[in-house]
C-alpha positions as CSV (number, residue, x, y, z in Angstrom):
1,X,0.0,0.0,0.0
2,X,1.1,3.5,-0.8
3,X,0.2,6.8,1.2
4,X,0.4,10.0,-1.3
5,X,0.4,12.7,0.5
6,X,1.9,16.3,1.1
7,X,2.7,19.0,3.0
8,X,-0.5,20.8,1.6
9,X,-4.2,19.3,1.0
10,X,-5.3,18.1,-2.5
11,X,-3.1,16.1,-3.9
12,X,-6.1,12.9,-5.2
13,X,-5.6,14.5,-8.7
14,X,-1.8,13.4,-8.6
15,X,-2.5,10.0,-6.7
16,X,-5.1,9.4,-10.1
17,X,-2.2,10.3,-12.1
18,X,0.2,7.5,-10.1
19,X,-2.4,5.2,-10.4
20,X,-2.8,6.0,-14.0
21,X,0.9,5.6,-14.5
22,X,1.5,2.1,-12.9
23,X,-1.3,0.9,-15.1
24,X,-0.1,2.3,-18.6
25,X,2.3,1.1,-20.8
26,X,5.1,3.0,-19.6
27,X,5.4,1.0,-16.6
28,X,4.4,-2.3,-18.2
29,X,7.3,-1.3,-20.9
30,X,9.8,-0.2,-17.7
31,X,9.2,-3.8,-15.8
32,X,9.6,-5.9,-19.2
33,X,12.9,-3.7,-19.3
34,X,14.1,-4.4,-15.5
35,X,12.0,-7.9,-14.6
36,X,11.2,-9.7,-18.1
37,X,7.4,-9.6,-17.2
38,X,7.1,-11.9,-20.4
39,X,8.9,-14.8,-18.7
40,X,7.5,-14.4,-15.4
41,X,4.0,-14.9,-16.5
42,X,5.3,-17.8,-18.8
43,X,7.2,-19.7,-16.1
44,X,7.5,-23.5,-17.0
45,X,4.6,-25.4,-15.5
46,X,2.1,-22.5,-15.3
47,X,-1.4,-23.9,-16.9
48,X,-1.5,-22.8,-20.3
49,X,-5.7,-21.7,-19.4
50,X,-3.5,-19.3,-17.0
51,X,-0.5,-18.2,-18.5
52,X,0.2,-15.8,-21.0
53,X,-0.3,-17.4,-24.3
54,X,2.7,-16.2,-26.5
55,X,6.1,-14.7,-25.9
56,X,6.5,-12.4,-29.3
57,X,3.0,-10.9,-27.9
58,X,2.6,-7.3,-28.8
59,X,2.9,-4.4,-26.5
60,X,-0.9,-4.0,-26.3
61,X,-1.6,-7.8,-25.4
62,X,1.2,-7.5,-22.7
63,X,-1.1,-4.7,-21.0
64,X,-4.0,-6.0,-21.3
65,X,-2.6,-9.4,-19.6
66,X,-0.7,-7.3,-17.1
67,X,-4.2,-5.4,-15.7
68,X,-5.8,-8.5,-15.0
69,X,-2.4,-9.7,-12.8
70,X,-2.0,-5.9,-11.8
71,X,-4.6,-4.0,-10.0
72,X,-4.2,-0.1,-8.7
73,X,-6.8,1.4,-6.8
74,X,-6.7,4.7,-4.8
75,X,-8.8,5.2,-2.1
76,X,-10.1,8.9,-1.7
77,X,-11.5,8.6,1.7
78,X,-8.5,7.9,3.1
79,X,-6.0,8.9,0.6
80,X,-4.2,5.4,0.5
81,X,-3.5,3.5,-2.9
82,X,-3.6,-0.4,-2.9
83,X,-1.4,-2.2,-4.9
84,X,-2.1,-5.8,-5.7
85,X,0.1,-7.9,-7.6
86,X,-0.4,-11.8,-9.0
87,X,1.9,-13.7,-10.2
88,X,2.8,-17.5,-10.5
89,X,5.7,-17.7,-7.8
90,X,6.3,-15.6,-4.7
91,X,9.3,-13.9,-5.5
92,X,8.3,-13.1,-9.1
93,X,4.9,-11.2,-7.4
94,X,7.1,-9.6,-4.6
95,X,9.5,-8.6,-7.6
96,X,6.8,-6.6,-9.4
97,X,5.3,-4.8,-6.5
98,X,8.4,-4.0,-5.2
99,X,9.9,-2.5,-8.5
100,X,5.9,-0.9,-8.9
101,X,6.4,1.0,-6.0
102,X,9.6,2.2,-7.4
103,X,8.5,3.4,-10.2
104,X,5.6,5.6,-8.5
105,X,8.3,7.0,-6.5
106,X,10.1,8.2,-9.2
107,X,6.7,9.6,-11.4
108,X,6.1,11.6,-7.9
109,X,9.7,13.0,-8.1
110,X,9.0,13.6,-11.8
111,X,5.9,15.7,-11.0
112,X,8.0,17.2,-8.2
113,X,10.7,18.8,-10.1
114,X,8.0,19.7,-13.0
115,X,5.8,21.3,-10.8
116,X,9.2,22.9,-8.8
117,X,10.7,24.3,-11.8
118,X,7.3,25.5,-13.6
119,X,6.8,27.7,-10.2
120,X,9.9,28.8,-9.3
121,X,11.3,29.3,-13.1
122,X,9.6,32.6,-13.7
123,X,10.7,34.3,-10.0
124,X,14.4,32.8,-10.9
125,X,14.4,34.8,-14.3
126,X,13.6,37.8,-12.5
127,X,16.2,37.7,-10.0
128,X,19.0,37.1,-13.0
129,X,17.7,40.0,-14.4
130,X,17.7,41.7,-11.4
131,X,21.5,40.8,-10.7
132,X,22.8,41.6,-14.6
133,X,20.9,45.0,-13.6
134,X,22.7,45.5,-10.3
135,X,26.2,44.5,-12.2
136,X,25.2,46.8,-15.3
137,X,24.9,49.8,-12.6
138,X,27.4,49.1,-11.1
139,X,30.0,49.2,-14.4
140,X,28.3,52.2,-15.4
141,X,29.0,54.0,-12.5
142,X,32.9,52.9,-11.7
143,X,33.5,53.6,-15.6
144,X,32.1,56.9,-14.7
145,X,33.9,57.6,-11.6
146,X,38.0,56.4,-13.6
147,X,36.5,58.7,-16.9
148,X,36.1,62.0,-14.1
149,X,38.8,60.6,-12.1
150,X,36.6,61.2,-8.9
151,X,36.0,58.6,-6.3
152,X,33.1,60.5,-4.8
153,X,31.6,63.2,-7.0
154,X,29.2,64.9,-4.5
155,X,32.2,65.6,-1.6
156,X,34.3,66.7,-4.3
157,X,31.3,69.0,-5.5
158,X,30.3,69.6,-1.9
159,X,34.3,70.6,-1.5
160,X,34.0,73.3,-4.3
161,X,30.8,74.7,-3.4
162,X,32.2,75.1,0.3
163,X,35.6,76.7,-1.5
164,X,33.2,79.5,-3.5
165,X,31.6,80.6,-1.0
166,X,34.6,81.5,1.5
167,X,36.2,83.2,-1.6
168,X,33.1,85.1,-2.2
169,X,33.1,86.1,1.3
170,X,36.6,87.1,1.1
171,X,36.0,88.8,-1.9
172,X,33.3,91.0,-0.4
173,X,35.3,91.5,2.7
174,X,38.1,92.5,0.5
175,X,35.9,95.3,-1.6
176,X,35.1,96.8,1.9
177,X,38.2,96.6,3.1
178,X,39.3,98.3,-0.7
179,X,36.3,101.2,-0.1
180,X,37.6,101.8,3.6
181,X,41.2,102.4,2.2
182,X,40.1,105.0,-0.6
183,X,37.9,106.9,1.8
184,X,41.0,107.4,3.8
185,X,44.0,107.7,2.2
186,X,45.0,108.1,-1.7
187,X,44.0,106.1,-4.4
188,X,47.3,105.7,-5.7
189,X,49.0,105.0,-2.5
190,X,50.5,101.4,-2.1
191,X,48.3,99.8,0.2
192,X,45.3,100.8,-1.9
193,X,47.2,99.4,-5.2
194,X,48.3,96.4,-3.0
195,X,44.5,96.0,-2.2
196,X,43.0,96.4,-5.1
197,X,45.0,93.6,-6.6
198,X,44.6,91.5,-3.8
199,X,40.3,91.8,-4.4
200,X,41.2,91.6,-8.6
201,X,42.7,88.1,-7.5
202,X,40.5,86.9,-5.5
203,X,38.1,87.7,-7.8
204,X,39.8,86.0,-11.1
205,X,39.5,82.7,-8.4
206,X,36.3,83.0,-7.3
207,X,35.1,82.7,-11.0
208,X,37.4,80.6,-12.5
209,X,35.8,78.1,-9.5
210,X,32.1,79.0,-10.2
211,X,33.0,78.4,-14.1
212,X,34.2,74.9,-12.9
213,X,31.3,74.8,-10.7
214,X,28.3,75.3,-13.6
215,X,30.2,77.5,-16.5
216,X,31.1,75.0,-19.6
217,X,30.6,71.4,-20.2
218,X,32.7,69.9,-17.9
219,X,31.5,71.7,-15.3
220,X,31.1,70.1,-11.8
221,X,27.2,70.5,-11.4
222,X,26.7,68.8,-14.8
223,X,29.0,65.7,-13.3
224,X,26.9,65.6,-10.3
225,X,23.8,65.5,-12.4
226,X,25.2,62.2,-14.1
227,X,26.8,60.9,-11.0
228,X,23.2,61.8,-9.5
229,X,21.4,59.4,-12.3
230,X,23.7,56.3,-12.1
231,X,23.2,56.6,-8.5
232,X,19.7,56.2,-8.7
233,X,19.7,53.8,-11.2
234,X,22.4,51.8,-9.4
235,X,19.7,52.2,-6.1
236,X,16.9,51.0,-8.3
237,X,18.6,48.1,-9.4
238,X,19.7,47.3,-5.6
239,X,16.0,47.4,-4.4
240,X,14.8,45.5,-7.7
241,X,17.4,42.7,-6.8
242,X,16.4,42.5,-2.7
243,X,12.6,42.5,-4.1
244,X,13.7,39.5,-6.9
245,X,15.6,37.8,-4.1
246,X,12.4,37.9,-1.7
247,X,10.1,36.7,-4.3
248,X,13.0,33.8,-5.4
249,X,13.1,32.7,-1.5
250,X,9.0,32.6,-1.2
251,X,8.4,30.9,-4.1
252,X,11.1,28.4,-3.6
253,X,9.4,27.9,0.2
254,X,6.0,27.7,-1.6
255,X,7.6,25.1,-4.2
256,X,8.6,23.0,-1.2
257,X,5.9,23.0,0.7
258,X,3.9,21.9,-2.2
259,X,6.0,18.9,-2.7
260,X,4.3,16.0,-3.0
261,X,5.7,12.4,-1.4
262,X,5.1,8.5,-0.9
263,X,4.8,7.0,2.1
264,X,5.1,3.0,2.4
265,X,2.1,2.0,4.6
266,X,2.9,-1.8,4.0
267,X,5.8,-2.8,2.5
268,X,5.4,-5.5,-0.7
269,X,5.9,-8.8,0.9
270,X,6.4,-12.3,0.1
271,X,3.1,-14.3,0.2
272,X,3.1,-17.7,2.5
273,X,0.2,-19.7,0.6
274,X,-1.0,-19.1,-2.7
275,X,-4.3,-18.3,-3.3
276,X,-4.9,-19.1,-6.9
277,X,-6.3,-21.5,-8.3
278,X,-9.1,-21.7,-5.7
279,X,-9.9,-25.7,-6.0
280,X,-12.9,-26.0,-4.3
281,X,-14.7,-23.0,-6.1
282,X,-13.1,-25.0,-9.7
283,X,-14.7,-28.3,-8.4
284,X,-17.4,-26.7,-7.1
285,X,-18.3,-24.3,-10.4
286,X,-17.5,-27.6,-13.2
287,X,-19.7,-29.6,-11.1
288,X,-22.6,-27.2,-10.7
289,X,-22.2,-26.7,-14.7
290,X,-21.9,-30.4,-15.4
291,X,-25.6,-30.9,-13.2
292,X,-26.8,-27.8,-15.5
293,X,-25.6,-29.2,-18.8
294,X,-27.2,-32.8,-17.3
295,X,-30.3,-31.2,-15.9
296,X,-30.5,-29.7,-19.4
297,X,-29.6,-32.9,-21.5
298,X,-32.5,-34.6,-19.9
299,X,-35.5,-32.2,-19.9
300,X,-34.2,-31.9,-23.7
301,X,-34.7,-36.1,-24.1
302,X,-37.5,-36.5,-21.9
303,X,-39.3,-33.5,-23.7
304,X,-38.2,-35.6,-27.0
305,X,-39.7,-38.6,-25.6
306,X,-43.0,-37.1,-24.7
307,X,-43.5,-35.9,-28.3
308,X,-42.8,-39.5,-29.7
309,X,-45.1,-41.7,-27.8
């Protein structure tokens, strides 16, 4: 006897299927493979009334012979399949159930993996997209990063913006300190000349660094802009993968818990005693049809007689 079962309900469409199976011609064709079915139901001695009649016998005949030896029956109550196997010797009927029970243990791990990879195939594509994403991103932004020849765009941008504004504070501080001087003393004295070229430089600096900051095509605001987008595209990517990763985990849990197994109730055994032929019921059924065929013959001659006198 077999117990299908699983870790979830509803599995008596699969136990049909098993049941199915180890009455089709796949598993009639894998025993003639493994046990010679042929020979065993062809054994020297066997009554011919009994035994299979020919040994070239087509794959059809085979089957048809093997479901009267072979009977498979699932019980939906209790979810239990009973396997019942004749044969002409002991060993050759333990043999068959044995290697039957087998064989529906490998159809359930064949509907097992089929059913495994048909759910967890799709959420295992996403999650290799997701990672060629995350890897993509990643390339994008270290090629980025040698090209500028910045490890970290925003401190370096964060480090300029910090730079123009003390230089425009020292600029302004130097144009008061400038107006202070010619309010005071001469315009072409040396400290005002001295000053004024002091406010001229600090003034080429502070624009030469707001021209790096947003003035031409290199500038640093247009670098952070990029760096900015492969940043979010790298984060994106990151959050796409963990997303993929927790659907891959679930449905891989879900695929397990849905997996469907066999458990021996009784393990094939050898029988003891035969039960076939049942002598008595023979004697008993030839003799009741011999008194028939009898009772028969003589209401026909007695009828016969009647109508000749």
């Amino acid at each position: 006897m077999l117990g299908l079962g699983s870790a979830l309900s509803g599995v008596q469409n699969e136990a049909y299927g098993v049941a199915d199976y180890l009455s089709s011609h796949d598993a009639v064709a894998a025993l003639q493979k493994q046990l010679d079915l042929v020979a065993m139901f062809r054994r020297p001695g066997i009554d011919p009334v009994s035994a299979l009649w020919s040994g070239n016998t087509s794959a059809e005949e085979l089957l048809k012979y093997y479901r009267k030896q072979v009977s498979v029956h699932f019980e939906l109550d209790t979810g239990i399949t009973e396997l019942r196997v004749r044969a002409f010797r002991p060993k050759d009927a333990h043999a068959i159930a044995s290697a039957l029970m087998q064989l529906g243990e490998q159809r359930v791990n064949d509907m097992n993996r089929r059913a495994f990879d048909a759910s967890v195939a799709s959420a295992l594509r996403q999650f290799a997209d997701a990672q060629k994403e995350v890897a993509a991103s990643q390339a994008r932004l270290t090629s980025f990063r040698q090209s500028q020849g910045d490890i970290d765009p925003q401190e370096s941008g964060a480090a300029q913006t910090k730079l123009v504004t003390e230089l425009d504070g020292q600029v302004a501080a130097a144009r008061a300190a400038l107006a202070t001087m010619r309010g005071t003393i001469s315009s072409s004295s040396p400290q005002v000349i001295a000053q004024q070229q002091r406010l001229t430089s600090l003034e080429a600096q502070l624009a030469a660094y707001r021209g790096r900051l947003s003035g031409n095509a290199g500038a640093t605001a247009i670098r952070l802009g990029e760096y900015e987008n492969l940043r979010i595209q790298q984060k994106f990517a990151a959050d796409r993968y963990q997303t993929a990763a927790a659907l891959y985990e679930k449905a891989r849990e879900d695929a397990s818990r849905q997996q469907l197994f066999i458990a021996r109730v009784v393990e094939a055994n050898v029988p003891q005693q035969a039960l076939y032929p049942k002598r008595l019921q023979i004697v008993a059924t030839v003799a009741l049809a011999l008194l028939l065929v009898y009772a028969i013959g003589w209401l026909v001659v007695a009828g016969v007689r009647e109508h000749s006198v």
